[in-house]
Backbone as ProteinMPNN parsed JSONL, in Angstrom:
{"seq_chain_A": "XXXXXXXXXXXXXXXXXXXXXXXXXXXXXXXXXXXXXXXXXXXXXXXXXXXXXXXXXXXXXXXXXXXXXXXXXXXXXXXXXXXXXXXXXXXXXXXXXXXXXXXXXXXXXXXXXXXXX", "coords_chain_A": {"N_chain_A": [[71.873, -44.987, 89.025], [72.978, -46.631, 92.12], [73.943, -46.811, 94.607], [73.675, -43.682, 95.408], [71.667, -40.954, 95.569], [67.783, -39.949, 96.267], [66.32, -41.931, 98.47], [67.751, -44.207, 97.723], [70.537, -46.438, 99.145], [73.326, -45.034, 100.33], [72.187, -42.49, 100.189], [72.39, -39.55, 102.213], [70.394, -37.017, 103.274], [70.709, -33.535, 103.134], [71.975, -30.937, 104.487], [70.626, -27.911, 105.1], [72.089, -24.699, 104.893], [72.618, -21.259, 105.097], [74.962, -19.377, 102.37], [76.885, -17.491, 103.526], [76.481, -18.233, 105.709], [77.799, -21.127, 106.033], [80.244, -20.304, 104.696], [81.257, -19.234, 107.341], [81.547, -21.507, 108.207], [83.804, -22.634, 106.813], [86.0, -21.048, 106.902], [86.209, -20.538, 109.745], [87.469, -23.241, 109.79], [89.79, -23.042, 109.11], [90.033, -23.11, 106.02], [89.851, -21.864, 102.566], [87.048, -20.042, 100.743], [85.135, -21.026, 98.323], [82.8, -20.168, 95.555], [80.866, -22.354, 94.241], [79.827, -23.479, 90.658], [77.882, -20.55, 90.241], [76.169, -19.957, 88.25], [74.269, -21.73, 88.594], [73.213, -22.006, 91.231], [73.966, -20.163, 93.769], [72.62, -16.438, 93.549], [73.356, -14.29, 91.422], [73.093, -11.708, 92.653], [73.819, -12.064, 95.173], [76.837, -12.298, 95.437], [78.458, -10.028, 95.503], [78.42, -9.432, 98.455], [79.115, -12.023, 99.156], [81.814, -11.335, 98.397], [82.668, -9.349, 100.064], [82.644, -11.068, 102.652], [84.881, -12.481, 102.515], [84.991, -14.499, 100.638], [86.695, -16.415, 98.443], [87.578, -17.185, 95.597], [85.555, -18.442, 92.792], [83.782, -20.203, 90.78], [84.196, -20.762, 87.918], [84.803, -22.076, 85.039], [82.908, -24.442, 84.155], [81.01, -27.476, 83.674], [78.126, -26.96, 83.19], [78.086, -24.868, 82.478], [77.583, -22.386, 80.211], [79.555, -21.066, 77.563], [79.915, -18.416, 77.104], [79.233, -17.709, 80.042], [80.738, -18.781, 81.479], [82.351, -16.925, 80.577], [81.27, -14.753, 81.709], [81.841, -14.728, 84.553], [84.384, -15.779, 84.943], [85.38, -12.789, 84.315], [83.826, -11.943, 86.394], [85.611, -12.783, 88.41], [87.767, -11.983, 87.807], [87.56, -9.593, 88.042], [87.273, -8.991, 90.89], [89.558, -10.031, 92.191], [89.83, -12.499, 92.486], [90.044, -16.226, 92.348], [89.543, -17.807, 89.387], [88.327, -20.483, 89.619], [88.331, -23.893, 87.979], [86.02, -26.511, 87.59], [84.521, -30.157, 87.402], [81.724, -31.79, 87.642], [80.217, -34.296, 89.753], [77.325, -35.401, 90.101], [75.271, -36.691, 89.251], [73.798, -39.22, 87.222], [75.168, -39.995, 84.128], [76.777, -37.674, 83.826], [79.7, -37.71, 82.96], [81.706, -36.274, 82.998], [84.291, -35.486, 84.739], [86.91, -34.11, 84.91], [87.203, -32.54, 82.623], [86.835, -29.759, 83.111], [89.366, -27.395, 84.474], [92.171, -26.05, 86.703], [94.284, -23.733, 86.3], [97.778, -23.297, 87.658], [98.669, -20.949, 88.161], [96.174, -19.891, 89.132], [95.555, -20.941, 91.631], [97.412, -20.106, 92.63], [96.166, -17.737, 93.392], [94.26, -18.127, 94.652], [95.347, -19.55, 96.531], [96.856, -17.121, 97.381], [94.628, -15.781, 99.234], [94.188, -16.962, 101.764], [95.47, -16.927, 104.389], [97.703, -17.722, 106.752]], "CA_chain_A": [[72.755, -45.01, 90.172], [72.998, -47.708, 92.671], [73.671, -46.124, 96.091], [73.539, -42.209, 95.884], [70.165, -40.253, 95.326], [66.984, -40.106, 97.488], [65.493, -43.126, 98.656], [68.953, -45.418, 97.773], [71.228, -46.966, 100.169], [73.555, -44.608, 100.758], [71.485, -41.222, 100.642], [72.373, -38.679, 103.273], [70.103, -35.833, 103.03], [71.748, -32.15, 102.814], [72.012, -29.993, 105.314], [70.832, -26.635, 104.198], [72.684, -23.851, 105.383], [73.194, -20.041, 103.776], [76.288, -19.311, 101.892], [77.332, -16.871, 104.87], [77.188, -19.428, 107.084], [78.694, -21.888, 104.986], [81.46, -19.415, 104.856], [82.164, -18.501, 108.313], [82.214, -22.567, 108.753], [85.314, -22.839, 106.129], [86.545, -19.89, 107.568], [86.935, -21.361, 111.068], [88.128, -24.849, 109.738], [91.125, -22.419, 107.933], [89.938, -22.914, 103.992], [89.309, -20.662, 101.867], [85.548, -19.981, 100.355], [84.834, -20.89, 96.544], [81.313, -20.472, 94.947], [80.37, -23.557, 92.547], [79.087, -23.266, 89.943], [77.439, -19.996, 90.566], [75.014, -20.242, 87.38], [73.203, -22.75, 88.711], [73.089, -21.913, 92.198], [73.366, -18.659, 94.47], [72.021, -15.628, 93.157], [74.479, -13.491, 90.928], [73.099, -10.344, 93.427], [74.735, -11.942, 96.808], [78.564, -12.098, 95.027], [79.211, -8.681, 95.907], [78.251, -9.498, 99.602], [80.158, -13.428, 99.662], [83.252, -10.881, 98.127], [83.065, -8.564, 101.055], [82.912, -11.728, 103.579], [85.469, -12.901, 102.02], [84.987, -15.471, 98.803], [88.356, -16.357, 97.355], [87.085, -17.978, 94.422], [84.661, -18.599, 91.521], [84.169, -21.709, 90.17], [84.152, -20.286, 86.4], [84.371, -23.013, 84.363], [82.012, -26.028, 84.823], [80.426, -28.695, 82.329], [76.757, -26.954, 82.762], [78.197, -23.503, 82.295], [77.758, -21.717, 78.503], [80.739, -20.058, 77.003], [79.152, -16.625, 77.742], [78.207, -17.984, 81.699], [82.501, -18.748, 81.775], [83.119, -15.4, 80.65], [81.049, -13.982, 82.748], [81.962, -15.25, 85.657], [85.793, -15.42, 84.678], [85.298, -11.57, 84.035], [83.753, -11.387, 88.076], [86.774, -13.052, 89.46], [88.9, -10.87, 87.487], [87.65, -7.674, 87.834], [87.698, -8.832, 92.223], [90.881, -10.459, 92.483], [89.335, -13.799, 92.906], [90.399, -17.313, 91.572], [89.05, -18.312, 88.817], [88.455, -22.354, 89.221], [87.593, -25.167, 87.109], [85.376, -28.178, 88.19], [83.334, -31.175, 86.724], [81.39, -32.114, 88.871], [79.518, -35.288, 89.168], [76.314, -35.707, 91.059], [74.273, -37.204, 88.868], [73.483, -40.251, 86.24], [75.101, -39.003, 82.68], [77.917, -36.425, 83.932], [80.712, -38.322, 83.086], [82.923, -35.07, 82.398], [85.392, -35.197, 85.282], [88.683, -33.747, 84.191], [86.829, -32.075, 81.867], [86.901, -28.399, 83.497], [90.268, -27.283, 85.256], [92.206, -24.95, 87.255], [95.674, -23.503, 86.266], [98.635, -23.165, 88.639], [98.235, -19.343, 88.061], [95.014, -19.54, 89.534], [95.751, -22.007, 92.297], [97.899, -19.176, 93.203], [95.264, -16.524, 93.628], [93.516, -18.978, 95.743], [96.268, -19.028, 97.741], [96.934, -15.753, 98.465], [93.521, -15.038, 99.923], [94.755, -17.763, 102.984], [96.242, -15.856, 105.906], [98.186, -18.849, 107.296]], "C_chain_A": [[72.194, -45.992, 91.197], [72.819, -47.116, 93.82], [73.438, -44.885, 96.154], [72.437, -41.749, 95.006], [68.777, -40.752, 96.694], [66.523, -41.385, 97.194], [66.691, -44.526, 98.64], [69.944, -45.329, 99.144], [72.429, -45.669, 100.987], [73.002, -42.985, 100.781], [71.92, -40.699, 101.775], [71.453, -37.78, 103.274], [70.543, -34.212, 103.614], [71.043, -31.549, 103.855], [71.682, -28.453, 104.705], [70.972, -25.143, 104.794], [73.151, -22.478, 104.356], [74.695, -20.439, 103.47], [77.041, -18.424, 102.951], [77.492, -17.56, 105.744], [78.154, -20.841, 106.846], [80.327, -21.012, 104.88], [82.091, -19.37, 105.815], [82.99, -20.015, 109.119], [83.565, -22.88, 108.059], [86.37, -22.311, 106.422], [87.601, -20.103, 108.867], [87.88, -22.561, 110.723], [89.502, -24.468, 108.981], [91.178, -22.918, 106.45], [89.483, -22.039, 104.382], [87.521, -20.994, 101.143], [85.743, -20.047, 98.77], [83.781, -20.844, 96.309], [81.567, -21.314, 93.922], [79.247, -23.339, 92.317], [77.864, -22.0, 90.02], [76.037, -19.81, 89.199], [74.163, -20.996, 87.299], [72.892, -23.101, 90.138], [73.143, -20.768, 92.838], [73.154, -17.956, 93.062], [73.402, -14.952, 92.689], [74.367, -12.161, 92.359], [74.126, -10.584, 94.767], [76.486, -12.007, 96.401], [78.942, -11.193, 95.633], [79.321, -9.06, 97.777], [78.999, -10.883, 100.179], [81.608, -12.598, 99.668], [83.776, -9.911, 99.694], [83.138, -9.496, 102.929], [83.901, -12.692, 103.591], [86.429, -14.058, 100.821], [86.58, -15.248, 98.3], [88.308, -16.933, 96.072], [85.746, -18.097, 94.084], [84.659, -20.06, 90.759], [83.521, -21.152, 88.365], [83.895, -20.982, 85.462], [84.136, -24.692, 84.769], [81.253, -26.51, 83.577], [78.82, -27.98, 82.12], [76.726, -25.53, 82.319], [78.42, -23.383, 80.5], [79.212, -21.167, 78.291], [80.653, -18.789, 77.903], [79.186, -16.635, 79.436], [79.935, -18.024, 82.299], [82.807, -17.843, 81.659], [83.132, -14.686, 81.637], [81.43, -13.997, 83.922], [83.84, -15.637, 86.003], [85.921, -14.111, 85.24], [85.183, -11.221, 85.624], [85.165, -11.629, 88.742], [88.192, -12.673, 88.97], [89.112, -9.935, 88.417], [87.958, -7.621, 90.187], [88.882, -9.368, 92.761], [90.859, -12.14, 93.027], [89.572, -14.727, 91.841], [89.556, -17.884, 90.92], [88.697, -20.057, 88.811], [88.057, -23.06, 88.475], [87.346, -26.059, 87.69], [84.435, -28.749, 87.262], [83.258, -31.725, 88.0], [80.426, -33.501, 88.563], [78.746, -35.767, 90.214], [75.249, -35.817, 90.62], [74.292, -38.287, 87.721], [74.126, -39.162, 85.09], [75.837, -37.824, 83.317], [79.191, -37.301, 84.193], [81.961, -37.585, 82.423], [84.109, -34.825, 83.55], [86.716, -34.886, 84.521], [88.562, -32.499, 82.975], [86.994, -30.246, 81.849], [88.529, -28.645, 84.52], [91.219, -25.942, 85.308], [93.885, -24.787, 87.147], [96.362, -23.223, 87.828], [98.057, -21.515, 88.992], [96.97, -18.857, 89.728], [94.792, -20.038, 90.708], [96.282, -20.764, 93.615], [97.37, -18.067, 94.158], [94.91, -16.912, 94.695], [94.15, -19.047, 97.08], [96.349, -18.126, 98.556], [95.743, -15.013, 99.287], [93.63, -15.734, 101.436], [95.884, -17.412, 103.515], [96.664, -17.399, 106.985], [99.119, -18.396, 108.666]], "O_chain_A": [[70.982, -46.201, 91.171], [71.677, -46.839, 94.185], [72.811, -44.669, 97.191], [72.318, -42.13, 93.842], [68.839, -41.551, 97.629], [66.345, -41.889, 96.086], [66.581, -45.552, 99.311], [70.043, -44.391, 99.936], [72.298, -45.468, 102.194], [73.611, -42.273, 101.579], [71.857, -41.554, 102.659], [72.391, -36.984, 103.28], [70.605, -34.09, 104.838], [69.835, -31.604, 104.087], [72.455, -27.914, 103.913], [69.971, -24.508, 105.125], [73.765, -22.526, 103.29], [75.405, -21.317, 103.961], [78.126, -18.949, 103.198], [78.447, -17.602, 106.519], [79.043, -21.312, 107.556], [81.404, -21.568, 105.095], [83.319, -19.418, 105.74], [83.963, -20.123, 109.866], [84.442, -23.39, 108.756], [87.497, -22.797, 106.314], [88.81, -19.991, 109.066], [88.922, -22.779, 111.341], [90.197, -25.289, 108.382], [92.222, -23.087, 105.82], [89.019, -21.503, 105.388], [86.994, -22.106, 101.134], [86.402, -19.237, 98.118], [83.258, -21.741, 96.97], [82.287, -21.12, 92.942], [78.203, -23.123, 92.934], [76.74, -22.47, 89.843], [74.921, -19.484, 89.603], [73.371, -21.148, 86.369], [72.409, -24.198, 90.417], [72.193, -20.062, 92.499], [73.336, -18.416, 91.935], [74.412, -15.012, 93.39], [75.377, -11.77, 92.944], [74.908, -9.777, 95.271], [77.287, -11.7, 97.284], [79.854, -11.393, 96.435], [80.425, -8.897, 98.296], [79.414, -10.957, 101.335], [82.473, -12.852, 100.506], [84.894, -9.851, 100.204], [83.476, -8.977, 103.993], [83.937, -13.607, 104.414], [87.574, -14.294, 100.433], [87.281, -14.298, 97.95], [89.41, -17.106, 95.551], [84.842, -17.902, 94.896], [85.593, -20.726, 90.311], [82.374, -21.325, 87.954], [82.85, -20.764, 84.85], [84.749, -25.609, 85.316], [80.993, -25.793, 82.611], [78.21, -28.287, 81.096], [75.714, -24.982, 81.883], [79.151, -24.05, 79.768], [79.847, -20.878, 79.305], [81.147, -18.394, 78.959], [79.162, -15.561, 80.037], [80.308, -17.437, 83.315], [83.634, -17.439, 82.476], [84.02, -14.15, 82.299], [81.285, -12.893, 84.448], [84.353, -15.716, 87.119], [86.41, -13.972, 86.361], [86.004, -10.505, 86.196], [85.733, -10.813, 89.468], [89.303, -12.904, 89.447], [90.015, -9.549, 89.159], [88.538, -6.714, 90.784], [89.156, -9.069, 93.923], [91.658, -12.746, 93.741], [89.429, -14.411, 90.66], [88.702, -18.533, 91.522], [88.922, -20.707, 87.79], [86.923, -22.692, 88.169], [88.196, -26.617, 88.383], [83.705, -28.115, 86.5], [84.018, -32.009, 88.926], [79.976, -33.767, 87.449], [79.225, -36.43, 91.134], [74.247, -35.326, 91.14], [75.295, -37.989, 87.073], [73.843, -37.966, 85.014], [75.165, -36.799, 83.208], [79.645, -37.568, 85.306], [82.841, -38.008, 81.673], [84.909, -33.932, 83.273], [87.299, -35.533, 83.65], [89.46, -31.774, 82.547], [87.216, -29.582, 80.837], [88.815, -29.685, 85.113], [91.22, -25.038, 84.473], [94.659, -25.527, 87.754], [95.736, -23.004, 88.865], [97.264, -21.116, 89.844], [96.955, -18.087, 90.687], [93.7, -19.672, 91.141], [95.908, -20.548, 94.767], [97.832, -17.627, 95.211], [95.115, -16.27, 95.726], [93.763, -18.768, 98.215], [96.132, -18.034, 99.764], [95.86, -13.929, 99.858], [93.153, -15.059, 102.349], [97.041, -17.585, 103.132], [95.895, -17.921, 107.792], [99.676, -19.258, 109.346]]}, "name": "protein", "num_of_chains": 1, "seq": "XXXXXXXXXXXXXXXXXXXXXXXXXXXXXXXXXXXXXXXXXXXXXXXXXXXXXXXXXXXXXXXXXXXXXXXXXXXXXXXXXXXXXXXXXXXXXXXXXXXXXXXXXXXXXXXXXXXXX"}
């Protein structure tokens, strides 16, 4: 990569802020809250506690996620009434899977209805 990563031209470095607070900023700005990729980032234990601050989504299926890691994680945003999403994501050299993961209307829907407009 040419400009993005540490030390290249355009680098920003990340702000690092909880997922609660991260929340209450999406919150204010009127979106809704999705966790990405949660298998490779927060803790499965705080879900229950993003669901009760209000999480409208799951990012379920993703390019680094297993079969099993989609189920599972399908299965959470079942069983809470939360949108399942699909993303490829691409933030690094060698992830050239965009398009690759994606998110039905259905589910688009769900997403929806958790936004009190």
């Amino acid at each position: 990569m040419k400009w993005l990563g540490r030390g290249l031209p355009a680098y920003v470095p990340r702000l690092k802020i909880s997922p609660f607070d991260a929340m209450d900023i999406i919150h204010e700005a009127g979106g809704v809250a999705v966790l990405a990729h949660p298998g490779t980032g927060v803790q499965d234990y705080l879900i229950p506690y993003l669901i009760k601050k209000g999480l409208a989504g799951v990012e379920a299926y993703h390019p680094e996620h297993t079969k099993q890691a989609e189920k599972k994680y399908a299965n959470v945003a079942y069983r809470y009434k939360l949108a399942a999403m699909g993303g490829s994501d691409f933030h690094r050299e060698g992830m050239r899977m965009i398009g690759c993961r994606r998110t039905s209307l259905g589910q688009l829907a769900i997403l929806a209805s958790h936004k009190s407009f």
